[in-house]
N, C-alpha and C positions, 0 to 999 in steps of 0.2 A: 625739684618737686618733692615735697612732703610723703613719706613713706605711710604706706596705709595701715590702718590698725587691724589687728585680728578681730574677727566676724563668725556669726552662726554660732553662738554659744548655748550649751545645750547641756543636759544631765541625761540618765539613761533611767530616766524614770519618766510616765507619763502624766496626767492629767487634765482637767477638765479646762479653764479657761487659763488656768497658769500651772507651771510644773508641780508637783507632788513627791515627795522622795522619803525614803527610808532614812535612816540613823547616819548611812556614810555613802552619799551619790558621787559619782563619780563624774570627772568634765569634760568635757569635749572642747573642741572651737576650733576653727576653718583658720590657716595662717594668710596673713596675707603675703601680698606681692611684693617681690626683692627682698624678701628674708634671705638671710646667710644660710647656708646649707649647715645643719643642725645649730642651729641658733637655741638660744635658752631663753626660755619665757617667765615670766614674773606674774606671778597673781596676787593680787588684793582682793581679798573676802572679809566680807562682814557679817556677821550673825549677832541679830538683835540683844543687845544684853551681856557682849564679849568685847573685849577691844579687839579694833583690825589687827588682820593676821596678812603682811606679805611675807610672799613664800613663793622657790623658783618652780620651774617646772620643766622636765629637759623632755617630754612630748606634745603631743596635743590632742591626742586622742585616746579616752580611758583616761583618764590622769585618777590615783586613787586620793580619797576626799583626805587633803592635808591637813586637817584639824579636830579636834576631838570629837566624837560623835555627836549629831545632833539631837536635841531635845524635840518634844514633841511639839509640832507648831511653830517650831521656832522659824523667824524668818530670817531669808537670805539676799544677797546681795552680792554679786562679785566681777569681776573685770581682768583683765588680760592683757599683757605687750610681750611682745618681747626684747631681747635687750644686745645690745654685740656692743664691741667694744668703743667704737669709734661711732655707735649709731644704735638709736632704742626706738620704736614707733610711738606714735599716743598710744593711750589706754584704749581698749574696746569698747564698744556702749556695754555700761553695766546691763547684766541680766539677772533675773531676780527667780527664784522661787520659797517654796514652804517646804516643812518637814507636817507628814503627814502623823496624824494619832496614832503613836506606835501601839502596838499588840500591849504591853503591860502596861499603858494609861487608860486603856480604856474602863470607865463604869459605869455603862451603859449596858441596862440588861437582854438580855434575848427574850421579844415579846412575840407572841403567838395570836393570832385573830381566835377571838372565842370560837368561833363556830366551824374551824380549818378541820379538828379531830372530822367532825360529822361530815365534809365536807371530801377529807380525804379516801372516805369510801367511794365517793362518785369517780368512773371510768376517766383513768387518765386523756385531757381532750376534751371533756367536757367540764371541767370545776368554772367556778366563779374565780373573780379577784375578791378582795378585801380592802376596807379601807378602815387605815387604824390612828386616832387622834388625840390632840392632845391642845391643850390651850396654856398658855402662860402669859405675868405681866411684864415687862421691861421697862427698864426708864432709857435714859437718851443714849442709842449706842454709836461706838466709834468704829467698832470692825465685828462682822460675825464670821464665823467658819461653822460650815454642816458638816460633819463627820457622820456617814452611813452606808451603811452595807446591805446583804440580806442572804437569807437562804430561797431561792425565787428571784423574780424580776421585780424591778422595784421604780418607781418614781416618787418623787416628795415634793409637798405644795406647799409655801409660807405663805398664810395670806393669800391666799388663791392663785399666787405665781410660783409658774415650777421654777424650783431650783436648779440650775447648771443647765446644762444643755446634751447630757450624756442622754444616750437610750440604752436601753436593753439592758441597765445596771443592775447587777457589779459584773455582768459578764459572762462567759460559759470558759469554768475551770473543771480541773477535778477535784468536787464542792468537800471530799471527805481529808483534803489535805491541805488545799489552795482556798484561801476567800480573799479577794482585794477589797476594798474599803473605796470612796468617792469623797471629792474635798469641796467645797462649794462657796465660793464667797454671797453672803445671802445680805451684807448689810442693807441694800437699798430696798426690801421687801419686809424689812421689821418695822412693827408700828410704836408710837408711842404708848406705851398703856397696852390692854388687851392684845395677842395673836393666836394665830391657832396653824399648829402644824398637822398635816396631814400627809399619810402614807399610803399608795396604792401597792399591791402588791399579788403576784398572782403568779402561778407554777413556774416557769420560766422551764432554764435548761434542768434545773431543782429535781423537779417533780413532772415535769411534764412530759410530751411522747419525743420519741428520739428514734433516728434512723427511717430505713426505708417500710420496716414492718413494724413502726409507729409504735414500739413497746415503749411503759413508762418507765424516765430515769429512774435510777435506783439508789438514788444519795442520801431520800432520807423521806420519811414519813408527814411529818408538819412543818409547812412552811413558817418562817422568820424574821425581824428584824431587828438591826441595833442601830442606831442612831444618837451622836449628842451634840448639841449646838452650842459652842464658845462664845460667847458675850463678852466683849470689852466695851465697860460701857462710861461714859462721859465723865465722871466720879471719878476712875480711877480705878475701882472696882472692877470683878470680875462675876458673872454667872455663867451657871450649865444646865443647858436643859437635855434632858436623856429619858432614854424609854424604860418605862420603868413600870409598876403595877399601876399606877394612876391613870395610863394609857385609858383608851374605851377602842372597840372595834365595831362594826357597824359592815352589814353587805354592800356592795359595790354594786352601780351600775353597770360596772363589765357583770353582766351573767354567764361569760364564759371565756376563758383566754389559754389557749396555748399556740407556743410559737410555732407550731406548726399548721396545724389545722385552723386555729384564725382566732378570731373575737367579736362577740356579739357585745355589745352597748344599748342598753335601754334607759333611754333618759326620762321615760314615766317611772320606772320601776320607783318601787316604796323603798325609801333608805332603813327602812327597819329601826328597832331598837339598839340602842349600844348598849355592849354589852363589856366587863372588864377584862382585858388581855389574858393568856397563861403569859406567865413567865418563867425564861428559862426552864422550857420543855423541851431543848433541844440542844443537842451537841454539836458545835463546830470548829472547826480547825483556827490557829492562831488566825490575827487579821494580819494582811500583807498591803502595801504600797505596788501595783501595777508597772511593767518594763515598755507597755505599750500604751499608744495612740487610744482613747476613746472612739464608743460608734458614736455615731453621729447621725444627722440630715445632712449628706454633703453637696446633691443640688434638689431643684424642682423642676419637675416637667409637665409642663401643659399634656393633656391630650392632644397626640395629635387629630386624630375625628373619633367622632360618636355617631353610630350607626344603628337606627331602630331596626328592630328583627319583627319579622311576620307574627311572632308571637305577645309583644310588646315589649322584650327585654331590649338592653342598652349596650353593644360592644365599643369597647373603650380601645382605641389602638396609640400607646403612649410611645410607639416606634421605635423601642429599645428596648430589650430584655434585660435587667436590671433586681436586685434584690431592695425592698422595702414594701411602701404600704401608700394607699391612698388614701389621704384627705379629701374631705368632703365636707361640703360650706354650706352648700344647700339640702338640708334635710326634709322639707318640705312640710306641709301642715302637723299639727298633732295628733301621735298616732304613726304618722305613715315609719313604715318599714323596708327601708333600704336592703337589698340581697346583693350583695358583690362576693364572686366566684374569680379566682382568678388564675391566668395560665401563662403555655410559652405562645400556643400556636390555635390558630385556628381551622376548622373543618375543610376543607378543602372544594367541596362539595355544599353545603348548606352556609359559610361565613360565621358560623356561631361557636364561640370559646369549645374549645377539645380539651382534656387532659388524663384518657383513657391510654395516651403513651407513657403515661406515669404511674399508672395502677403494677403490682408487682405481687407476685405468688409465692410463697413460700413452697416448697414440696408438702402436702400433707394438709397444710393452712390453707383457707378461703384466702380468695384475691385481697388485698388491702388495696381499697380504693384512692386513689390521690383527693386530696381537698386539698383547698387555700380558699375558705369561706368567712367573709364579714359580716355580722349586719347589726343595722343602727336604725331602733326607733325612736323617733321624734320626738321633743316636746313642746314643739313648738315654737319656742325660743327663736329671735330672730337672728343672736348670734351666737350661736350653738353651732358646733363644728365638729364633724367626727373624726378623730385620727388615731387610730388601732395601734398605739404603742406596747402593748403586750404580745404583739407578733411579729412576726415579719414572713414574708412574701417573694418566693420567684417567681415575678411575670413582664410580662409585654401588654397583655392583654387583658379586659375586665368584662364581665358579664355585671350588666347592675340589672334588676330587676324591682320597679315600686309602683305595679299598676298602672294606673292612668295619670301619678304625679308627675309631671314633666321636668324634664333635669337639664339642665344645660353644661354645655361641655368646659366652660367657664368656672365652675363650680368642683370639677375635680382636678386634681394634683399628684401626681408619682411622686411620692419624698423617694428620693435615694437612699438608701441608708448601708451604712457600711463602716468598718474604724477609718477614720481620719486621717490617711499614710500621706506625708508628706510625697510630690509626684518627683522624681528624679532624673528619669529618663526621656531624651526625646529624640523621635524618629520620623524620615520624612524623604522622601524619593521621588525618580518620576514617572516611577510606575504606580497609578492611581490604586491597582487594585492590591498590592506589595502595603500601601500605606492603610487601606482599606481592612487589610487583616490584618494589621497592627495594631488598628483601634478594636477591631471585633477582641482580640485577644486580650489587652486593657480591660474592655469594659468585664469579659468572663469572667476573672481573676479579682474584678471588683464586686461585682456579685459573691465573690466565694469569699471573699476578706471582712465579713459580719462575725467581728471579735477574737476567731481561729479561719484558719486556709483551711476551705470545706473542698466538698468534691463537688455539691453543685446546691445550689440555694434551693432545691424544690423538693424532691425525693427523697432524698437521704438526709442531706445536711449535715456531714458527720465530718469530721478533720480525718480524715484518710490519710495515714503517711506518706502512701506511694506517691499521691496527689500530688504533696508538695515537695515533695526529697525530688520529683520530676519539673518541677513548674518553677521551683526558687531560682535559678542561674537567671531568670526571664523577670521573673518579681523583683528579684534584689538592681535590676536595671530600671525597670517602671516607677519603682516607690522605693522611700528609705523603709524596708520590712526587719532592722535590728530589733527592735522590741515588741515587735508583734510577736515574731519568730519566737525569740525569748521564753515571752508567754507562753508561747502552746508550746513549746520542749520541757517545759515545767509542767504540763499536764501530761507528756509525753510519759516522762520519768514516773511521776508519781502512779502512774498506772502502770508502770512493769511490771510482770510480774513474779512470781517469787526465783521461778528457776533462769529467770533474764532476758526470754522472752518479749518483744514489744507488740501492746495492743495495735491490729488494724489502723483502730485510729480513737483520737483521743480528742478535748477531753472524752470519756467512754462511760458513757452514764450505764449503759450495760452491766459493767461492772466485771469484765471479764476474767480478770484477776481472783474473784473470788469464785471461781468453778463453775459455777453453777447453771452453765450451757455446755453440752458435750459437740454442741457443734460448734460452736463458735471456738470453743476451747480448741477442737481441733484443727481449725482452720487458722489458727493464731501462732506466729513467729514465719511469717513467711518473707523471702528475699523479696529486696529493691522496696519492699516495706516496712518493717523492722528495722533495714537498714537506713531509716530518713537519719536515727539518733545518733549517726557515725558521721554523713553525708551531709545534713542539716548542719550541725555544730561547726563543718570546715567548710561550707561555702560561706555561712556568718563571719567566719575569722577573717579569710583572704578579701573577703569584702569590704570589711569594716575594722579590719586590726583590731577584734574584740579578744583579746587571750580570755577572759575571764570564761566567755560562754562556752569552751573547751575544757574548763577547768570544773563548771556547775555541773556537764552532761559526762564527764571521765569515767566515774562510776558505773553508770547505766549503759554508755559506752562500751565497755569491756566486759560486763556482766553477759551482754546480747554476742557480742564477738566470741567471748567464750562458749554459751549457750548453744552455738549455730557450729564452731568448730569441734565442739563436742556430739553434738547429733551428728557432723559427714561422721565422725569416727565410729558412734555405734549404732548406724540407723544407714541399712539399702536398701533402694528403690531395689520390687521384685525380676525385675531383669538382672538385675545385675546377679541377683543371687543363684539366676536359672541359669547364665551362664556359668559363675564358679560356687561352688557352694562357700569355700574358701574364700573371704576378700581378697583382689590383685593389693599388692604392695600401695598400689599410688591413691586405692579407696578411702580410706581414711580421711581424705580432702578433698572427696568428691561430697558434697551438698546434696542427698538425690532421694533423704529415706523419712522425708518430711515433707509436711504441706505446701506449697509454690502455689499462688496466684500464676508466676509463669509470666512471659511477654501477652500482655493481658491485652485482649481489643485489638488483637491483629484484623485487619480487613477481612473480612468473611469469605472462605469461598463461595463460587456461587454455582447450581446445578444446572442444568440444559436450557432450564425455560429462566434461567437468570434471577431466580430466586436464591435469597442470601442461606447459609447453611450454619446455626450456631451450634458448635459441640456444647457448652456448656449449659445450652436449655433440651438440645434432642438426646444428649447422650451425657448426663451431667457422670453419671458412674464414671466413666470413660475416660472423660476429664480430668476426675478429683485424680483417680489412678495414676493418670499418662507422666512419664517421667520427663522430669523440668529441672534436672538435675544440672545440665548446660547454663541456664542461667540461675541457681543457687549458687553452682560451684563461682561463675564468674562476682557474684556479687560478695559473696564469702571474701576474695580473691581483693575488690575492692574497697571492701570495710576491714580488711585486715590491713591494707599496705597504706590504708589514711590513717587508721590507727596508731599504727607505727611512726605517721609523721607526725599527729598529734600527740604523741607522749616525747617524741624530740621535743616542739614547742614548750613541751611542759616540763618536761628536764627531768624525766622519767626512764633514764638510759635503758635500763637492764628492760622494759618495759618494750620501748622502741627495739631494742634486739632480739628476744622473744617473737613481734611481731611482723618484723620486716624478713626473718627467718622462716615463717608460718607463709607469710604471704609468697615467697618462693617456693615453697612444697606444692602449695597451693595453685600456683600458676602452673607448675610441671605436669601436676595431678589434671588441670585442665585440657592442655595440651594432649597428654597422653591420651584421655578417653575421648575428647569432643574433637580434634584436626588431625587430618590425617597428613603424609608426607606430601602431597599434592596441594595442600591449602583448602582443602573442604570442610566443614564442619559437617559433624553426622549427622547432626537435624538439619542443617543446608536451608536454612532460612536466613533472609535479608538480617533480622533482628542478629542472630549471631554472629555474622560479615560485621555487624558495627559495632557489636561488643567488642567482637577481637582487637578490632583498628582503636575504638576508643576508650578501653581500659588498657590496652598494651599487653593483650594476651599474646596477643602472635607473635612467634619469633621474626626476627629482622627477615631472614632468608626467605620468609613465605607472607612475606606483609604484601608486596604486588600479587600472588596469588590469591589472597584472600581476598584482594581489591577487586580485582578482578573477575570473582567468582559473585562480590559483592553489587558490580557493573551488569553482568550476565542477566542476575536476575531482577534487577530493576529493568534492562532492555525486554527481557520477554515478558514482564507482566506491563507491558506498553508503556514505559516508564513512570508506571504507578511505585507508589510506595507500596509495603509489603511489611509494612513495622509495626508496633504496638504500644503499646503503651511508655516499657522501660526504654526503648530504645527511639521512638521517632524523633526526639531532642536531640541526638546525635548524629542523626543520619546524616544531613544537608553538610552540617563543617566534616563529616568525615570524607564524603566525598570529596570536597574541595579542598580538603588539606591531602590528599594523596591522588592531586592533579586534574579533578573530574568535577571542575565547578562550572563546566557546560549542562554536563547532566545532572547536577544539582540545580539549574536552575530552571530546567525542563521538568524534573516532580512537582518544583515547588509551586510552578505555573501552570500545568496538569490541570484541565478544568471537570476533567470527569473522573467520576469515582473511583477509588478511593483517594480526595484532594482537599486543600486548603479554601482552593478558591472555587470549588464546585459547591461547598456549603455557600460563598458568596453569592454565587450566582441562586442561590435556591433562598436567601433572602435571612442566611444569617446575622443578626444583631451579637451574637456569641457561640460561640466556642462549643461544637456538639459532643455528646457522649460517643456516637457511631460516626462513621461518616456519612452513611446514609440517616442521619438526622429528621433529616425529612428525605421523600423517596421524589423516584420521579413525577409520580400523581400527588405531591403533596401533601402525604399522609406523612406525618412524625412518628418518629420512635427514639424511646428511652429517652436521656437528658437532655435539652437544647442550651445547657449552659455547663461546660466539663470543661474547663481549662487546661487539664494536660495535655493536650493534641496545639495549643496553643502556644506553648514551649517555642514553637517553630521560629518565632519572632525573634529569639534570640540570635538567633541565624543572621537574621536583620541586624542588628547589632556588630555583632563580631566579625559579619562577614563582608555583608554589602554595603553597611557602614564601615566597615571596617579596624572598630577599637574592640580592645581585649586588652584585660588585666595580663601580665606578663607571665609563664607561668608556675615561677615561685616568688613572685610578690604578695606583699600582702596589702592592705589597703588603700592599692592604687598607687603605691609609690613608684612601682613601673608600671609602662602600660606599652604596649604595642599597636601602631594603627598600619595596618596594610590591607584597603579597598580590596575587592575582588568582579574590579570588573567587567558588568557584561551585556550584551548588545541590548537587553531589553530594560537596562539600566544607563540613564545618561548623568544622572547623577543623583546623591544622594549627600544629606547633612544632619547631624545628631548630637545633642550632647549628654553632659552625665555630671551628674554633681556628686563626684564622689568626697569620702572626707577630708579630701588635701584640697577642694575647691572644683570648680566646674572644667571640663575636658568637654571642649568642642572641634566638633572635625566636620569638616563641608570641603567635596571632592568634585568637578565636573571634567565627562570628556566630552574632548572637541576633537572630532577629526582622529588623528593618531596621537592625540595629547591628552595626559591628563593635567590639570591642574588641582592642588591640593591643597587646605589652609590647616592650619594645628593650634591649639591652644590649650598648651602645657602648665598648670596651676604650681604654684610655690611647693616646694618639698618633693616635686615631681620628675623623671624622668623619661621621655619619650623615644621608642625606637620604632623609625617612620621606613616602612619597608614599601620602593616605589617596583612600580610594573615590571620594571627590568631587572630585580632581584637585591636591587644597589641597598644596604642597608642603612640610615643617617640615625644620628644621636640628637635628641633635644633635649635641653634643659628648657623650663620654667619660660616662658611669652608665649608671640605669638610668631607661628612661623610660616611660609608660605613655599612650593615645591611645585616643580613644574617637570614631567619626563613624558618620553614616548611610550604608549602601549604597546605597541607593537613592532 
């Protein structure tokens, strides 16, 4: 039989309907089946206008681009075998991309809508879009490419068809360092003779409101565009057409767009006068080529019903809580004015849209009330179609309100909208409701993945680091998230700030780097969130064998390590100084004299009559104060000792000694103030039982007490969890990896609060902020779509499934599968497309047997650990295993 060729061939660059790359991309590609164990591979590339270049290549992942840089636009072409001695495969199907408009070809100017200056006094939230044009002739073309960017959000129309299929471009970076650029092949939308190109453009992440208390980004003053269109046309010949003073600008029918609070469309409204562009009235950072996925429309959903209200509005239930926007087909006579409001949940009591558990108070500040408000007046047209691409939307649910115009539920559509993550992972058991919060957790995380990993698509919307340095080990199984990741660690970085410091969360239109909030200021470099740019960059690597993204964030890296080991040394938490006024010796590496979020969203207690108790809204003083020094000190403890391994990888010795040396002071320093000889921790919460066990704080001697102190108090809080934020992704495998995966699997099936499957039962479509999400009367609170709590599913994965990455492998080249199973599991099967190829595992028990199937991908090694401890080796097929449980 014919040996198969290598497959999946890919760059680490994204784009819109084909790849897009910088000056020097770099390759990937999937080896195939019965390759030699390090086999050497051969490529042939071509780049338009060069002779082919074969050239070997002794990986296949990362390979760096082996030929001179590329030109701007230049096309590519290339293919892959590899070769042994006595045996070569075919070639791979060729895969093709472009080189994108580098930074110093562009000359296309920076154009401004006439009337943006007067415009930009209006309250962030309420401005208008713009639309800015331009006409030109062409004779017969052979290939076009759009080159365009913006400061704002942007869409482009050739001839009344939009270009590409991208939304929400060029993206939410941080705009004063970062701008990516969009490529578009527009050939089949040019006319012969006459066209006219048109730009819609309107705040975006730019200028528009950000976070939970809706203030405007702060990147920059007047919105933007550059744009230039490549003409290759029939002749031979080449044109360019760019934005330039010849432009004209003209008001837009959006009368009003931000991403947050929504968009009004008036299709009467007077297009006005044009008027001529400013040019280059604005400053922006180089143009770059994007690491990740475009957003997209990635499905549609019907309503599922539409329900007239006693008052005559319209509730929409599209039975999924989901980030995007509604389309709508039917806009009714001319004139009529469509109102769509939308949310997570509805009143409990009356059935009519609620989203008063999203409104939020500042101390000092009036309430900031939640919106997600649409609307569209008519013009009658009979196909005129509204669809609010200058926003986007977390909801479930819609309120439309148009008088007595009748609407049919035919007529509306949920676009999804989200980046375009290839899906990677899959899981599936025979426990319905086990599968059930699998998909809930999915779908959270796909809500939160609109261009950056947010905290939740409705309230905030903001990349929170904690979010995802807690939620990636669970994302990077779901979807391939290499270049998404990428992306927002590049906004990560460029928002550090001066003294090393990492923003909450980024991009951070705030601007918090530049002072000028003393609370925000002060609430900024806090553990388990600062540290995502340690934790982040080495879950990417062991995932993905990327060395590069270790090498981009090294800097910023050890800037924050340093920053954070510098404050344990001159900064105590006031306890500690009323005990000694003197520091004890082992202070210096205790982490205590600085701001901590802390193990955030631990379960609330609750008082007599069973009401929840939050310290951080009844007694926020209290809070800010309270020393969180136990989990500073432990996260210090593991951004130092990954540090250390990531300057090994990077061949940084003296670097890696320094810190694997720190990181030991560091653990002793933990030890001594937080466990005592007994195995207790002084705060004696669940959350630091799992740190100890799963950062490897506890000494060997006192790891069963720990466990067991950690058992105690899951048993008396009726084996509810007790964990929070940083730690409930670790709880379930700590349990099970130190003997107690009964009782790990009694939390995880806990149907009453605080539970995974008590939000199922209460009718979640995603992933809540609280676990009382909704309460027992069905009233909500705070976010109904928070994906950290949804972490759990990894669990799923490594545990009940049974695969895990091996634990110093890196890109899957080992892996370990060993089930853990249990009586309310009969079997379970998953697989994973990692970069050596797909790994599938499907386990059933019968009786006191289990049966077990494996399949081990090329370049791969598998250690299959069955019920009865027995440990087996696989290499590369398929393999099948059969032992006794019990």
């Amino acid at each position: 039989m014919a040996t198969p060729a290598p497959y999946d061939l890919a760059i680490d660059f994204g784009g819109d309907l084909f790849p897009v790359s910088g000056c020097s991309p770099r390759l990937s590609w999937k080896p195939s089946a019965g390759i030699p164990a390090h086999a050497a591979h051969e490529l042939e590339i071509h780049v338009e206008d060069r002779p082919p270049l074969t050239t070997p290549a002794h990986d296949h992942l990362y390979v760096d681009w082996p030929a001179p840089p590329l030109r701007s636009g230049e096309r590519v072409r290339w293919r892959v075998r590899w070769r042994g001695e006595a045996l070569t495969s075919p070639w791979s199907d060729w895969h093709t991309f472009e080189a994108g408009l580098l930074d110093g070809d562009w000359t296309a100017h920076w154009i401004t809508p006439a009337g943006d200056p007067q415009k930009a006094l209006l309250p962030s939230g309420a401005r208008p879009a713009h639309v800015l044009r331009a006409t030109f002739t062409a004779a017969e073309v052979v290939r076009a490419r759009l080159y365009s960017t913006a400061l704002g959000v942007y869409e482009v129309l050739l001839n009344g068809e939009r270009a590409g299929t991208v939304e929400l471009a060029p993206g939410s970076t941080s705009y004063d360092r970062t701008l990516y650029a969009q490529a578009t092949d527009v050939t089949a939308s040019l006319l012969l003779g006459v066209n006219t190109l048109e730009i819609v453009l309107s705040d975006g992440w730019y200028r528009g409101q950000v976070g939970a208390f809706r203030k405007p980004a702060g990147w920059g003053e007047l919105l933007a565009v550059r744009l230039e269109l490549h003409l290759e046309l029939a002749d031979g010949s080449r044109q360019v057409v760019r934005t330039d003073r010849r432009w004209m600008s003209t008001p837009s029918p959006i009368t009003r767009a931000d991403l947050m609070d929504g968009q009004i469309t008036d299709f009467l409204a007077a297009r006005g006068p044009e008027r001529p562009v400013l040019v280059d009235a604005v400053t922006a950072p180089p143009i770059d080529w994007s690491p990740a996925p475009p957003v997209r429309v990635i499905e549609d959903r019907p309503a599922a019903s539409l329900t007239r209200m006693p008052d005559g509005a319209w509730i929409a239930d599209f039975g999924q809580n989901a980030s995007g926007w509604i389309a709508l087909t039917d806009l009714g006579p001319a004139g009529t004015r469509t109102v769509i409001d939308h949310g997570e949940h509805l009143d409990p009591a009356t059935g009519d849209l609620t989203t008063t558990h999203l409104d939020i108070q500042r101390p000092g500040d009036p309430v900031t009330v939640f919106v997600q408000h649409d609307e569209a007046v008519s013009s009658g047209a009979a196909d005129e179609v509204f669809e609010p691409r200058h926003t986007v939307h977390g909801f479930r649910y819609a309120r439309l309100q148009r008088g007595e115009v009748p609407l049919d539920a035919s007529s509306l559509t949920m676009r999804v909208v989200h980046t375009d993550l290839r899906p990677t992972g899959t899981f599936a058991c025979s426990h319905p409701d086990l599968n059930h919060l699998h998909e809930v957790a999915r779908w959270s995380f796909r809500g939160n993945a609109v261009d950056v990993p947010t905290d939740c698509p409705t309230r905030e919307r903001i990349g929170w680091t904690g979010d995802y340095q807690v939620f990636l080990p669970s994302a990077a199984r779901l979807y391939d998230v290499s270049g998404f990741s990428r992306k927002w660690l590049r906004s990560v970085r460029d928002d550090q700030l001066d003294d090393g410091r990492i923003a909450n969360f980024s991009p951070d239109g705030r601007r918090i780097k530049l002072g000028g909030d003393k609370r925000l200021d002060m609430m900024t470099g806090s553990a388990g969130w600062g540290d995502a740019v340690v934790l982040v960059p080495w879950e990417l690597y062991r995932t993905y064998g990327d060395r590069q993204v270790l090498a981009e964030n090294w800097d910023a890296m050890v800037r924050w390590v340093e920053w954070a080991a510098a404050t344990a040394r001159t900064a105590r938490h006031p306890s500690r100084v009323a005990r000694s006024e003197a520091p004890l010796p082992h202070e210096e590496f205790i982490w205590d004299g600085s701001f901590h979020w802390g193990e955030w969203a631990e379960p609330k207690p609750r008082t007599e009559d069973g009401s929840p108790v939050d310290s951080t809204e009844d007694a926020p003083e209290a809070w800010m104060k309270a020393d969180k020094g136990e989990v500073g000190t432990a996260f210090l403890y593991r951004s130092t000792t990954t540090l250390a391994r990531i300057a090994r990888v990077l061949g940084h010795d003296a670097a890696a000694a320094r810190y694997t040396g720190l990181g030991a002071r560091i653990k002793e320093a933990w030890r001594t103030e937080f466990l005592d000889a007994t195995g207790r921790t002084t705060v004696d919460t669940q959350a630091s039982y799992v740190r100890a066990l799963a950062y490897g704080l506890a000494p060997e001697n006192l790891r069963d007490a720990v466990t067991a102190r950690l058992t105690e108090l899951i048993e008396k809080a009726g084996t509810h969890l007790g964990t929070g934020f940083l730690s409930t992704a670790d709880l379930l495998p700590v349990l099970t990896d130190t003997g107690h995966a009964d009782l790990a699997y009694r939390v995880l099936l806990q149907r009453t609060s605080p539970s995974w499957l008590g939000m199922l039962d209460r009718g979640a479509t995603t992933v809540w902020e609280e676990w009382d999400g909704v309460d027992e009367d069905g009233n909500a609170n705070a976010s109904l779509n928070h994906y950290s709590k949804g972490a759990v599913i990894q669990f799923l994965h490594t545990h009940t499934l049974g695969l895990r990455q091996a634990a110093d492998s890196v890109a899957w080249e080992r892996f370990v599968v060993a089930p853990v199973p249990h009586a309310s599991v009969d079997w379970a099967r998953g697989t994973f497309d990692s970069p050596r190829g797909t790994i599938a595992v499907d386990w059933r028990a019968e009786g006191a047997s289990l049966h077990l199937t494996v399949d081990v991908p090329p370049t791969c090694t598998a250690t299959v650990v069955l019920p009865d401890g027995q440990e087996l080796t696989a290499g590369p097929g398929r393999f099948e295993y059969s032992a006794v449980t019990d």
